[in-house]
C-alpha positions as CSV (number, residue, x, y, z in Angstrom):
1,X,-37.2,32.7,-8.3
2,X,-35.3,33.4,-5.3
3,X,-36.0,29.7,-3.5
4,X,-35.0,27.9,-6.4
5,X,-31.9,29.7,-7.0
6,X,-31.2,28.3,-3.6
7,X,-31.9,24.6,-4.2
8,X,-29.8,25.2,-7.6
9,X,-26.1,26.4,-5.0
10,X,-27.4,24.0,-2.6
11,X,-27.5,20.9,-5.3
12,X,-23.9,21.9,-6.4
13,X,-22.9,22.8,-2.5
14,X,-23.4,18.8,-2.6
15,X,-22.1,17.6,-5.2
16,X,-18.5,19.3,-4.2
17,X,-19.4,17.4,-0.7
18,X,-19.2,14.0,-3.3
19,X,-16.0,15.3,-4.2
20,X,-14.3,16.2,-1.1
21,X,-15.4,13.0,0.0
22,X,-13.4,11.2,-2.3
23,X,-10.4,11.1,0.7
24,X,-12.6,9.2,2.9
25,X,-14.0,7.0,0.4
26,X,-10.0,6.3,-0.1
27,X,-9.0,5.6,2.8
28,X,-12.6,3.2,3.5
29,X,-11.2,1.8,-0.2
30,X,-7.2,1.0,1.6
31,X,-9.2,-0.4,4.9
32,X,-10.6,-3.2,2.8
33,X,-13.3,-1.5,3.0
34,X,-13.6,-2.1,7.2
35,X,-14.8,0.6,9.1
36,X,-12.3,-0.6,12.2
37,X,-9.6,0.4,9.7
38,X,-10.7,3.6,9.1
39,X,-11.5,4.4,12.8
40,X,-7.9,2.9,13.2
41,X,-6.5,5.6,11.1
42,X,-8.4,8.4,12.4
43,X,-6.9,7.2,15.9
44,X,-3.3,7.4,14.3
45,X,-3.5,10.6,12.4
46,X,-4.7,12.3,16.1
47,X,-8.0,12.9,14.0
48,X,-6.3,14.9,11.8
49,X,-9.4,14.4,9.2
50,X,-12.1,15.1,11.3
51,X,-10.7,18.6,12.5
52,X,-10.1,19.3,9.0
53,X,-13.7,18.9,8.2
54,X,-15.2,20.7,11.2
55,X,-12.8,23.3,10.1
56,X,-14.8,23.3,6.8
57,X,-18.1,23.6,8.4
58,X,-17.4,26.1,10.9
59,X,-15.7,28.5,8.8
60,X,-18.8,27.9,6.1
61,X,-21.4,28.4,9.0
62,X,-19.6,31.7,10.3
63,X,-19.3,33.2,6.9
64,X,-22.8,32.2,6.3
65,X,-24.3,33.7,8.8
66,X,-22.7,36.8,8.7
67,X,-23.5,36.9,4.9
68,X,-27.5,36.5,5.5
69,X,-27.5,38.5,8.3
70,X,-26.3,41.7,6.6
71,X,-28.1,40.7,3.4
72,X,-31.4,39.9,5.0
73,X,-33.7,42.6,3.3
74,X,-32.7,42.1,-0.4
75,X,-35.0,38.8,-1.4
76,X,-32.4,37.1,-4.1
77,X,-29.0,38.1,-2.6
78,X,-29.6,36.5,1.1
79,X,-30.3,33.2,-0.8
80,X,-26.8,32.8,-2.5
81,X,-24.8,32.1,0.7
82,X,-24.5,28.7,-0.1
83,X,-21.4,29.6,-2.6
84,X,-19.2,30.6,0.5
85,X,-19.3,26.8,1.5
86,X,-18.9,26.1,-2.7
87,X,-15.7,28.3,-2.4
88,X,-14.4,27.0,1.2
89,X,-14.9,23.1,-0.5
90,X,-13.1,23.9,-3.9
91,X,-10.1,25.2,-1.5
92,X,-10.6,22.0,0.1
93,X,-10.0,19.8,-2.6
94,X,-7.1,22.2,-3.9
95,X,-5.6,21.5,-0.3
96,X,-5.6,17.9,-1.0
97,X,-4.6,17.6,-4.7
98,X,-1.3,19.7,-3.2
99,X,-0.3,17.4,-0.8
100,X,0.4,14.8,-3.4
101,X,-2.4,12.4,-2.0
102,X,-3.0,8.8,-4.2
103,X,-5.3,8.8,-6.7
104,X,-8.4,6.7,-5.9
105,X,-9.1,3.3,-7.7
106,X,-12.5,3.4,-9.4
107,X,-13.0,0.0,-9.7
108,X,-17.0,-1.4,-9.8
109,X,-17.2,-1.0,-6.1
110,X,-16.2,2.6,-5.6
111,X,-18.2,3.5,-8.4
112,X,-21.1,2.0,-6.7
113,X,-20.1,3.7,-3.0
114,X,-19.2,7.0,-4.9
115,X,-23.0,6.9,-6.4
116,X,-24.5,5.9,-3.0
117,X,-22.7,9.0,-1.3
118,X,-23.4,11.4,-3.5
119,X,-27.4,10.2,-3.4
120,X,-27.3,10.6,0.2
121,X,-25.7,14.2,0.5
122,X,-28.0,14.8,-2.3
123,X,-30.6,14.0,-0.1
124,X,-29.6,16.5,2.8
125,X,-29.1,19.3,0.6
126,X,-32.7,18.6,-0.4
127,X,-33.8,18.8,3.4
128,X,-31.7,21.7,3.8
129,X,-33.2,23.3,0.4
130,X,-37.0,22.8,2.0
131,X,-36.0,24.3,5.3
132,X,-34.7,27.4,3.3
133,X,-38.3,27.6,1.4
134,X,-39.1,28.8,5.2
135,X,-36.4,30.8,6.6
136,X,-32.8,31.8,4.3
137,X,-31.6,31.5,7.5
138,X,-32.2,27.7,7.5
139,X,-29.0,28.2,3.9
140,X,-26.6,27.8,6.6
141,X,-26.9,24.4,7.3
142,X,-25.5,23.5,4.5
143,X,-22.3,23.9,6.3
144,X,-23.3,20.9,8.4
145,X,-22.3,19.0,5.0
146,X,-19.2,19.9,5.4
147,X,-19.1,17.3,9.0
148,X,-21.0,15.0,7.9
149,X,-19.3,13.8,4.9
150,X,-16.8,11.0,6.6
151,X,-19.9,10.1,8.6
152,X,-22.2,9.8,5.2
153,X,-19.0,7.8,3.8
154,X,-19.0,5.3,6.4
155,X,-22.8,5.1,6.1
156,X,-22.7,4.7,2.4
157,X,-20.2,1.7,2.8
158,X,-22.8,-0.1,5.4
159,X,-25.4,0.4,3.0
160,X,-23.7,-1.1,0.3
161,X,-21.3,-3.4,2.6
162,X,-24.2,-6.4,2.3
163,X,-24.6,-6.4,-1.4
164,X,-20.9,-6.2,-1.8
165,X,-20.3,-9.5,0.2
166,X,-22.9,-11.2,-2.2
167,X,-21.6,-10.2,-5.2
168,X,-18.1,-10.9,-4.6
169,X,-19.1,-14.5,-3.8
170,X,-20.3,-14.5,-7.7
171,X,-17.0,-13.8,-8.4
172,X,-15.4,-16.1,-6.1
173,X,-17.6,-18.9,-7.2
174,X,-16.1,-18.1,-11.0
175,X,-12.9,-18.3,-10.2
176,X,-13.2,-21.6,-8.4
177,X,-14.6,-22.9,-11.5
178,X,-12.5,-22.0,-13.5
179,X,-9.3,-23.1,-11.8
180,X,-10.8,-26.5,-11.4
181,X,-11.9,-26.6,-14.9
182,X,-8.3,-25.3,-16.1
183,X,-6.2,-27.3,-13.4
184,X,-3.1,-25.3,-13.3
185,X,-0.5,-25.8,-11.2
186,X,-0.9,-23.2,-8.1
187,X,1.6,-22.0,-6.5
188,X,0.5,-19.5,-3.8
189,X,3.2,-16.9,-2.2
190,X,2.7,-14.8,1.2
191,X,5.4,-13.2,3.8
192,X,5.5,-10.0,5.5
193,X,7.5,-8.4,2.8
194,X,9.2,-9.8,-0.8
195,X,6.3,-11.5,-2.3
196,X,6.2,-9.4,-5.1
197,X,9.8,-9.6,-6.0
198,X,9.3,-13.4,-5.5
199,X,6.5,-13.6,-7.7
200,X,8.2,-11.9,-10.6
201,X,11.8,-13.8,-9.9
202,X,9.3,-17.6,-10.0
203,X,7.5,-16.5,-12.6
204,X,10.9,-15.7,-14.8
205,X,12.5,-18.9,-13.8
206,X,8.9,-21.2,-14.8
207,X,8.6,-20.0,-18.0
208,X,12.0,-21.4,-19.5
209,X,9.4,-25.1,-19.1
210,X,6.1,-23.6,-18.6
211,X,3.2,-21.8,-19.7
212,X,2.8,-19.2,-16.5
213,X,0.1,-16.5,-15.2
214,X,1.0,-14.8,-12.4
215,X,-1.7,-11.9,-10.3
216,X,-0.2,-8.4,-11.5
217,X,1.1,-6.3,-9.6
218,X,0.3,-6.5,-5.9
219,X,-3.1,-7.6,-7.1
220,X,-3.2,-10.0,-3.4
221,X,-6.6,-9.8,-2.3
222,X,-9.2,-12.2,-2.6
223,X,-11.1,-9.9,-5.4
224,X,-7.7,-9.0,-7.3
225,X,-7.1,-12.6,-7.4
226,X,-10.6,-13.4,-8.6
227,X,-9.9,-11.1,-11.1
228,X,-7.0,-12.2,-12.7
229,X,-8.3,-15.6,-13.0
230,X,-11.9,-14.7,-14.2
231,X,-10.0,-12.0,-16.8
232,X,-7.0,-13.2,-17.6
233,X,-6.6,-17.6,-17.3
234,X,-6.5,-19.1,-20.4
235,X,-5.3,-22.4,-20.2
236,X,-1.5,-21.8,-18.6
237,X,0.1,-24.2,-16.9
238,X,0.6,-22.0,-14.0
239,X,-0.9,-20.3,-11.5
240,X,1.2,-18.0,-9.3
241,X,-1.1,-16.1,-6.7
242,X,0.5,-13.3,-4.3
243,X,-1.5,-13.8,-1.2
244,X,-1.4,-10.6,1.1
245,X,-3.0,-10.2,4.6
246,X,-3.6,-7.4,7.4
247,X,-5.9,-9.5,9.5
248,X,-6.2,-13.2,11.1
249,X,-7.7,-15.5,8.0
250,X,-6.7,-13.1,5.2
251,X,-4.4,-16.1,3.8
252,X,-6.6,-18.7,4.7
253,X,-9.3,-17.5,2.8
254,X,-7.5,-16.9,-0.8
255,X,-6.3,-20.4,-0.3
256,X,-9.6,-21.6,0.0
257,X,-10.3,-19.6,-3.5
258,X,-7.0,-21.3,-5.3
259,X,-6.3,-24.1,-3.7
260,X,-2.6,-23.9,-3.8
261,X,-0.5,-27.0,-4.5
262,X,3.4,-25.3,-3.9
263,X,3.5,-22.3,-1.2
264,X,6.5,-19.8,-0.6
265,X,6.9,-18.0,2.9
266,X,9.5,-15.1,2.2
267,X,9.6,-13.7,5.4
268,X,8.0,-13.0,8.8
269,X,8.5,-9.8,10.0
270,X,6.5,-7.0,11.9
271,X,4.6,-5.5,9.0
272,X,1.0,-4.9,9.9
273,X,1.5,-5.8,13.8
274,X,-0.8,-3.2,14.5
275,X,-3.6,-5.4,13.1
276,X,-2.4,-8.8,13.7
277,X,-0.7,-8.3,16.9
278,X,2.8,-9.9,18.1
279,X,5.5,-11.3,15.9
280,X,4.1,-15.0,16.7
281,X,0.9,-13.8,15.6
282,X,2.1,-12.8,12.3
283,X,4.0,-16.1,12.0
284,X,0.7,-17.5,12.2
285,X,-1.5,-15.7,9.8
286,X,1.8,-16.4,7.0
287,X,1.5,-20.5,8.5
288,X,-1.9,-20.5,6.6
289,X,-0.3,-21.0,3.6
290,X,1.3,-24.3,4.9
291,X,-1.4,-25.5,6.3
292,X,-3.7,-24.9,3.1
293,X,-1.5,-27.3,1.3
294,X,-1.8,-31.0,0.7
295,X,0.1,-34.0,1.5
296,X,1.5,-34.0,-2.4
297,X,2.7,-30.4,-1.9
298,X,5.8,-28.5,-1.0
299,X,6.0,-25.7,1.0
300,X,9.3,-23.2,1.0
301,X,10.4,-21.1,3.4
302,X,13.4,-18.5,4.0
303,X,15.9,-19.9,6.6
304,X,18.1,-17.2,6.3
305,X,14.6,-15.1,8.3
306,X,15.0,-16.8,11.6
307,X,11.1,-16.7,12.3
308,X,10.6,-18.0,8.9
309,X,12.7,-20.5,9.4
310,X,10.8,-21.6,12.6
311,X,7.8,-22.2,10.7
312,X,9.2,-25.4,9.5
313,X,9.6,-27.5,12.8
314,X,5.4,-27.4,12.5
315,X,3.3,-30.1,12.0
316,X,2.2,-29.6,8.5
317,X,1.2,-32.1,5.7
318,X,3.5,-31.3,3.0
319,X,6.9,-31.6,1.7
320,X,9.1,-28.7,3.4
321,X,12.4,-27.1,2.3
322,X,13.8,-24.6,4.7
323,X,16.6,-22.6,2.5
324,X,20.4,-21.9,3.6
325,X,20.8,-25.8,3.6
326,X,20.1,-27.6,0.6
327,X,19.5,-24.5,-1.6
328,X,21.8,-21.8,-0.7
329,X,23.8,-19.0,-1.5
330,X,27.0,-17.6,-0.9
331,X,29.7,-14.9,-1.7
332,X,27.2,-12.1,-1.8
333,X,28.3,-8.7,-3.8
334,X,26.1,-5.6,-3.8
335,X,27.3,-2.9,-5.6
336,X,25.6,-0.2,-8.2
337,X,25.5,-2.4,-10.8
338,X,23.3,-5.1,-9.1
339,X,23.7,-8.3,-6.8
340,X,25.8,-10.8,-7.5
341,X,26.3,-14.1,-5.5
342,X,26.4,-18.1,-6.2
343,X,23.5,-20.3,-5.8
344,X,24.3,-24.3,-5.0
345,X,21.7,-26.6,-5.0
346,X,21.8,-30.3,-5.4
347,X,25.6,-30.6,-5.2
348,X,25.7,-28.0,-7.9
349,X,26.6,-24.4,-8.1
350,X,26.1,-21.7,-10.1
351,X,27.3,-18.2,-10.6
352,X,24.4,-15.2,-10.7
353,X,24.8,-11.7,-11.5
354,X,21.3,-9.5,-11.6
355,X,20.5,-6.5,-12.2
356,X,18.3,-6.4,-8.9
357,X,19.3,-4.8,-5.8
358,X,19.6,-5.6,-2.4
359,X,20.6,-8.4,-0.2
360,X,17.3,-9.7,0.0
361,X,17.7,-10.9,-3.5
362,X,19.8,-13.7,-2.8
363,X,17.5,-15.2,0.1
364,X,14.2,-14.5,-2.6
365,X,16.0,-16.2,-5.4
366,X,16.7,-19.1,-3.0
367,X,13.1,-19.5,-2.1
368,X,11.9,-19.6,-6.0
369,X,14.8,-21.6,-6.9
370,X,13.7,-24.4,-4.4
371,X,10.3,-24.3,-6.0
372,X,11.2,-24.4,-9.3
373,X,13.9,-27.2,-8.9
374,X,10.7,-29.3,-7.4
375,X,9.1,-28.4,-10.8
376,X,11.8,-29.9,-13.1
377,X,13.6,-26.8,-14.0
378,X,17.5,-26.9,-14.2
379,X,19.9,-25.0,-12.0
380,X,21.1,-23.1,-14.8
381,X,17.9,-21.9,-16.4
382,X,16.7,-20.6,-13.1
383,X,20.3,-18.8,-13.3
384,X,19.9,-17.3,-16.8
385,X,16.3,-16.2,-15.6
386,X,17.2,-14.4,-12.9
387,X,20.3,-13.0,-14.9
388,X,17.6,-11.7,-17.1
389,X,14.9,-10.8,-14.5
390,X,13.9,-6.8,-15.0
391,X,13.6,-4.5,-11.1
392,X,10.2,-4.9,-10.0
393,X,8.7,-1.2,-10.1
394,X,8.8,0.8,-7.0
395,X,11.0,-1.8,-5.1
396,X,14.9,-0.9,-5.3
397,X,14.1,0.2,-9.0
398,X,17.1,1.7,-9.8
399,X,16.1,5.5,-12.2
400,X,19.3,7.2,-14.1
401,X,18.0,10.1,-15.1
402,X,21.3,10.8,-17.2
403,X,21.7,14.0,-15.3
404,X,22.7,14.9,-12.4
405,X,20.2,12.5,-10.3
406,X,20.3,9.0,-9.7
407,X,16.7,7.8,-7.9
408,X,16.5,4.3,-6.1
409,X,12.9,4.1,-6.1
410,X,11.9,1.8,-2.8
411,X,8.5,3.6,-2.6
412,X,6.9,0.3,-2.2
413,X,8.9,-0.9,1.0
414,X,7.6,-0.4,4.2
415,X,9.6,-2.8,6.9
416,X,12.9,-1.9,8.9
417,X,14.3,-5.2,7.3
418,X,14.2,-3.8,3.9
419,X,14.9,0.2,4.8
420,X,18.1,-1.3,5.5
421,X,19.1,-3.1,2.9
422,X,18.1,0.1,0.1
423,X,20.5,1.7,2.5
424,X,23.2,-0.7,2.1
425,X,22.4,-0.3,-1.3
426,X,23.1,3.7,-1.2
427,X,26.2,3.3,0.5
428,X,27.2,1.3,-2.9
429,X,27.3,5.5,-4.8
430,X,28.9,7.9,-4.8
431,X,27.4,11.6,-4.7
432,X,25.5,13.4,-2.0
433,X,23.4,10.8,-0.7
434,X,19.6,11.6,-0.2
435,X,16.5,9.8,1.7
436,X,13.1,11.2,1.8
437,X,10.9,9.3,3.7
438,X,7.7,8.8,5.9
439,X,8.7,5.9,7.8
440,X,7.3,3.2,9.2
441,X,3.8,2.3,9.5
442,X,1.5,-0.1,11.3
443,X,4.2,-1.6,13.6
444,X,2.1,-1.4,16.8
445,X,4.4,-0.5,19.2
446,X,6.8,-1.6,17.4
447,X,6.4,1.8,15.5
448,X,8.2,4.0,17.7
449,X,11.0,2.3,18.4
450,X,11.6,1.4,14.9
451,X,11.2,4.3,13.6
452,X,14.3,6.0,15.8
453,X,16.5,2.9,14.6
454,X,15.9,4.3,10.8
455,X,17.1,7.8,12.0
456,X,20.0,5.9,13.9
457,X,21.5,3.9,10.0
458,X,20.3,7.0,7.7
459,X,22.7,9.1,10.2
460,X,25.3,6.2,9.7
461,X,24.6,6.8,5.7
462,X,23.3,10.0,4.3
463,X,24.3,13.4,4.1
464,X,20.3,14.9,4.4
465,X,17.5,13.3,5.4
466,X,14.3,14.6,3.8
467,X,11.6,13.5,6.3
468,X,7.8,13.5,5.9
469,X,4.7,13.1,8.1
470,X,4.0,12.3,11.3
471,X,6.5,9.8,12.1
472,X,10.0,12.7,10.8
473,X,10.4,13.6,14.8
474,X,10.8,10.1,15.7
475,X,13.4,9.3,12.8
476,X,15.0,12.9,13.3
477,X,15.8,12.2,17.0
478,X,17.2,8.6,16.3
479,X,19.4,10.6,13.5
480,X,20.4,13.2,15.8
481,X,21.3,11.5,18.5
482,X,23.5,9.2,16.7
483,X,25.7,12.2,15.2
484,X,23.9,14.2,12.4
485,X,23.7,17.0,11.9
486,X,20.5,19.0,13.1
487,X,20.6,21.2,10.0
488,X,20.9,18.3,7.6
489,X,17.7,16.7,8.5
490,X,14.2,19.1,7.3
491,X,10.8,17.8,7.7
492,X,7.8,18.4,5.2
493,X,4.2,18.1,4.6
494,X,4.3,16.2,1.5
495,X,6.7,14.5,-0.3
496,X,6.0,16.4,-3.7
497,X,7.6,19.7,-1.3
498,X,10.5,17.2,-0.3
499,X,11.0,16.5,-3.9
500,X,11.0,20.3,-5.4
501,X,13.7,20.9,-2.5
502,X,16.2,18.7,-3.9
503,X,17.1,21.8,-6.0
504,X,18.7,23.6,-3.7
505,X,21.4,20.7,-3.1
506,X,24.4,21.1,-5.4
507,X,26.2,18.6,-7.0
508,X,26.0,14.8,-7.9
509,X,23.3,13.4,-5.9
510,X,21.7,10.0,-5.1
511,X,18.2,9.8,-3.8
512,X,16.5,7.3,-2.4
513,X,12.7,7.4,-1.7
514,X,11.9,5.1,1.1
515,X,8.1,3.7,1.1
516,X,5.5,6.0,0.2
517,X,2.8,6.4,2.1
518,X,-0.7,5.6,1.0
519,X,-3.9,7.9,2.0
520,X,-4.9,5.9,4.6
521,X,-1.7,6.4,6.8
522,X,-0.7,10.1,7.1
C-alpha cells in the first residue's frame, strides 16, 4: 500500500513539473521554436531561469531528506515526501502567475510539445517511483525534476522538431496552392518597425476599389501566414501579407510562400540586431522583399528613414518609389486629438486629419498611399480612408477611461525610433505625465546605449518614470543624469506592481506604457 502511494505523489509531483514547464515551453514557443534563441535568452537574463529551478530542486531535496530521515521507521508516512516538492512547485507556478507573465499560445504545436514533455517527465517519475520500491530514500530524487524540466523542454522540442518541419511543409504546400489557384494580388510588407500600422492603413485605403484580406494581427511568420490563407482566402482580390524576421532568410522565405507582386519597406532600424547583426545587415534581411519581386512589380520604401531610403539606389528588378519626393507630406500637427498633415501626390494635394498618433503616421500613410495610387485608387479615397482608419491595438492606442486616467497604450513598440515619438505624443497632455516601461530589447550592443538615451527624453518629458526589468538601471541613469529627479524614478519586478502603484499619484494623470515585454526577454 505504502509503494503505491508513492508512485500515486510521484505521478502528480510530475504532472506539476508539466506545468511549471509551461515558461520554458514559452519562451522555446517566442524563439521560433530555436533552441539558440532560448540559450540566447538564458545568456541575457544572467540565467535567471536556471537558478530559479535549481532553487526548486534544492530546496525540494533538502526538505526531502530531512523529512524521510526523521520519518524512517513509520512504513506509510516516510513515502509521502514527494508532496514537499508538490508544495515547493505549486508556489512556483503562483510565483509566475504574479509576475504578470504572457499567456502561452496553444496552438497544434504546443499542444503536441506540451504532450511530449509531460510523457517524458512521466517517464522519470516512473524511474524514480521503481527506485523507491527499493529504498524511500530513493523519493528524493524527485527533486531532480525540478532541474531537469528546461532540459526535458528543450529535448521535447528536438524530438518533435523533425516532424514539425514536415508537417509545416503540408501547410506550406496548401497555401501555395491556393494562392495560385485564387491569384490575388499580393502585396507583401516588412521593416523593422510599422508594418502592422501599414498593413491596417493599406488595407483601409484598398477596400474603397477592392475586395482585401490582410494576415491578422502580427500573424508574420511563415505558419501564421499559411494560416490565414489556408483558413481564411476566399476569392479577394487582395492579399496583404506582414512579413516579420529575427534571422538572415526569414523574409525570403515567406516570399517564396506568397509570391509578392507590390512590397513596402517601412523602415530599417536596429530592432533584433542582436540576431541579425549590424544596421547593414538588417538593411539586408528587409532588401529580401525587393528582391523577391518581379520585373512588373513595385516596391515602396520610406525616404523619410535614411537607411530605408538607401535601399533604393540597389539593383533590383522592379519599379521603385522612394517617398518624400513624389508622394509626400507636409505641415505635420500632432496633438491629443490625432495627426494631422497634407499628403501631395501626382501634382495633387490633400488635407488628412486621423485619429492615429504619432509622427510616424505621416511617413506610413505615404508608403501605402504610393502603393495604392499604383493600384488605381484616387488621392482622395486613400484620404477618407485614412480619415476613417481605427488605432491599431497596442500601438499608440489612445484609452480614456473617463476618469481620472488617460492610457496611451504603446505596449507593442519596441525601437528607440518609436519610444520617441509616443513621447512626443505625451508631451501633447496635460496632467502628471507617466511611463512605465522595460525598455529596449535585442539591440546588440546597441542595447546599452539606447537604453540610457530613453532615460535621457523621458527626463526631458515625464514627471515619474515607472521602470521594469533588467534594463530600469540603464534608463534610470540616462534619466538621472540628464536632471530628474532620483525619487521620481522607482523600479519594479513586474509591470502589474508598476500598474497598482499609479494609485498613490494624485491628480490628473497620463500614462503611457512603453513596449511590453514578452516571456522570452526578462
Amino acid at each position: 500500500m505504502e509503494f503505491y502511494i508513492s508512485v500515486a505523489t510521484i505521478g502528480v509531483a510530475a504532472i506539476l513539473s508539466a506545468i511549471i514547464s509551461i515558461p520554458m515551453l514559452k519562451v522555446i514557443q517566442l524563439s521560433g521554436y530555436k533552441a539558440h534563441g532560448v540559450f540566447g535568452w538564458w545568456k541575457s537574463t544572467n540565467y535567471d531561469v536556471l537558478i530559479r529551478y535549481a532553487a526548486l530542486m534544492l530546496f525540494s531535496f533538502i526538505t526531502e531528506i530531512i523529512f524521510v530521515t526523521c520519518f524512517s521507521t513509520f512504513e506509510w508516512v516516510r513515502y509521502c515526501a514527494v508532496v514537499f516538492y508538490c508544495l515547493f512547485a505549486v508556489a512556483f507556478v503562483v510565483a509566475v502567475r504574479r509576475n504578470g507573465a504572457n499567456k502561452i499560445k496553444f496552438t497544434g504545436r504546443m499542444i503536441r510539445l506540451f504532450i511530449l514533455n509531460l510523457i517524458l517527465l512521466l517517464a522519470v517519475g516512473g524511474a524514480v517511483a521503481l527506485a523507491t520500491y527499493y529504498s524511500p530514500y530513493c523519493q528524493t530524487l524527485t527533486a531532480a525534476m525540478g532541474m531537469a524540466v528546461p532540459f526535458l523542454a528543450l529535448l521535447a522540442n528536438l524530438i518533435t522538431y523533425p516532424f514539425e518541419k514536415l508537417n509545416n511543409r503540408k501547410y506550406v504546400k496548401r497555401a501555395k496552392a491556393k494562392l495560385k489557384e485564387q491569384s490575388p494580388i499580393v502585396i507583401g510588407i516588412t521593416g523593422s518597425y510599422g508594418k502592422t500600422t501599414a498593413k491596417n492603413l493599406l488595407r483601409t485605403m484598398l477596400e474603397s476599389k477592392y475586395t482585401v484580406l490582410s494576415t491578422p494581427g502580427s500573424y508574420n511568420t511563415p505558419m501564421g501566414v499559411c494560416k490565414t490563407v489556408n483558413d481564411s482566402l476566399n476569392g479577394e482580390q487582395v492579399f496583404i501579407a506582414e512579413l516579420g524576421a529575427r534571422y538572415k532568410g526569414d523574409i525570403k522565405e515567406l516570399c517564396d510562400i506568397v509570391n509578392p507582386t507590390y512590397g513596402i519597406i517601412t523602415a530599417v532600424g536596429d530592432m533584433h540586431a542582436e540576431t541579425m547583426g549590424t544596421r547593414a545587415d538588417i538593411a539586408n534581411v528587409k532588401y529580401e522583399l525587393a528582391a523577391a519581386l518581379p520585373s512588373t512589380g513595385v516596391l515602396a520604401l520610406n525616404g523619410y528613414n535614411a537607411d530605408c531610403k538607401a535601399l533604393g539606389a540597389r539593383n533590383h528588378a522592379c519599379k521603385t518609389v522612394v517617398t518624400g519626393d513624389g508622394v509626400a507630406y507636409d505641415n505635420l500637427v500632432i496633438d491629443g486629438r490625432g495627426t494631422s498633415f497634407g499628403l501631395s501626390a501626382d501634382d495633387k494635394r490633400v488635407d488628412i486629419t486621423t485619429k492615429l498618433l504619432g509622427a510616424h503616421i505621416a511617413e506610413t500613410v505615404c508608403a501605402c498611399a504610393a502603393i495604392a495610387l499604383e493600384l488605381g485608387v484616387a488621392l482622395e479615397d486613400i484620404a477618407t480612408a485614412v480619415q476613417n482608419a481605427q488605432p491599431v491595438e497596442h500601438r499608440l492606442q489612445l484609452l480614456e477611461s473617463g476618469s481620472a486616467v488617460t492610457v496611451i497604450d504603446d505596449a507593442f513598440n519596441a525601437n528607440p525610433i518609436g519610444a520617441k515619438n509616443a513621447l512626443d505624443v505625451l508631451k501633447c497632455f496635460d496632467g502628471v505625465k507617466v511611463i512605465i516601461t522595460p525598455g529596449f530589447v535585442e539591440l546588440g550592443a546597441l542595447e546599452k546605449p539606447s537604453n540610457v538615451e530613453l532615460g535621457r527624453q523621458i527626463s526631458a518629458t515625464c514627471d515619474y518614470a515607472y521602470l521594469v526589468g533588467s534594463r530600469a538601471e540603464d534608463i534610470k541613469s540616462g534619466a538621472v543624469k540628464n536632471g530628474m529627479d532620483d525619487s521620481k524614478i522607482t523600479i519594479f519586478r513586474s509591470r502589474n506592481e508598476a500598474v497598482e502603484a499609479l494609485k498613490s499619484i494624485d491628480g490628473n494623470k497620463v500614462v503611457l506604457f512603453e513596449n511590453d515585454l514578452p516571456d522570452n526577454i526578462a
